[in-house]
C-alpha positions in Angstrom: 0.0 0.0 0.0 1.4 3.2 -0.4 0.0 6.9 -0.2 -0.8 9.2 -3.1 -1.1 13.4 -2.3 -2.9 14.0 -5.5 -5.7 15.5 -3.3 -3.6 17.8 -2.2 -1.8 19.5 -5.4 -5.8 19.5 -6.7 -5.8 21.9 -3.6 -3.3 23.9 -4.7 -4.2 24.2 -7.8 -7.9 25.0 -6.5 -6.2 27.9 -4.0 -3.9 29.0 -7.1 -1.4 27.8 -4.7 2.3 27.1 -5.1 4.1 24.6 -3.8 6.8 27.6 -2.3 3.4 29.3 -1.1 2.3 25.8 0.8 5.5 26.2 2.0 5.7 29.1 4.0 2.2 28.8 5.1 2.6 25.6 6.6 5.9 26.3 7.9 7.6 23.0 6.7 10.9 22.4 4.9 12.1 22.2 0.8 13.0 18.9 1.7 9.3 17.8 3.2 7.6 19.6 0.3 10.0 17.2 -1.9 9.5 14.1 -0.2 5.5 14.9 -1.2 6.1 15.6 -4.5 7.7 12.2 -4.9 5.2 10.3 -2.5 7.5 9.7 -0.1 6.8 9.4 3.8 6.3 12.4 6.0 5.8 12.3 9.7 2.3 13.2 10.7 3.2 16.6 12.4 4.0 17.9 8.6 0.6 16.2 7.3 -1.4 18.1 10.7 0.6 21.6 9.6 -0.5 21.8 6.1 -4.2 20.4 7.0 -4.3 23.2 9.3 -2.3 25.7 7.3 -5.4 24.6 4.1 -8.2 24.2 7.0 -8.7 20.9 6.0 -8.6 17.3 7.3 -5.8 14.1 6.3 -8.7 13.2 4.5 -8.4 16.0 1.8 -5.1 16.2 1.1 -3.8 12.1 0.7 -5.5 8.5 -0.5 -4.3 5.2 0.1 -3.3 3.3 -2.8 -3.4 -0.3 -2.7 -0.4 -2.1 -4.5 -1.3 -4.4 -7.1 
């Protein structure tokens, strides 16, 4: 299984958002907004920073993908 953060960049794109602007909003690192761009783990303090920087839940921003 692995997780997918397409909800999120739909977000962005919704907010005419940047990943930069996520960012500094959120207050998380170049190197956290990489790891998302890539699907990568992130630790759930990150995930609860941008869900409260967007005012939204883990819910809106990732899906779990089931490997086939």
């Amino acid at each position: 299984m692995r997780i997918s953060y397409n909800k999120l960049w739909k977000i962005l794109i919704d907010k005419d958002m940047k990943r930069k602007d996520l960012q500094e909003i959120a207050g998380i690192s170049s190197a956290s907004v990489a790891k998302l761009g890539k699907g990568d783990n992130i630790t759930t303090d990150v995930l609860l920073r941008i869900c409260e920087a967007l005012d939204c839940t883990i819910d809106d921003i990732l899906d779990t993908i089931k490997d086939e």
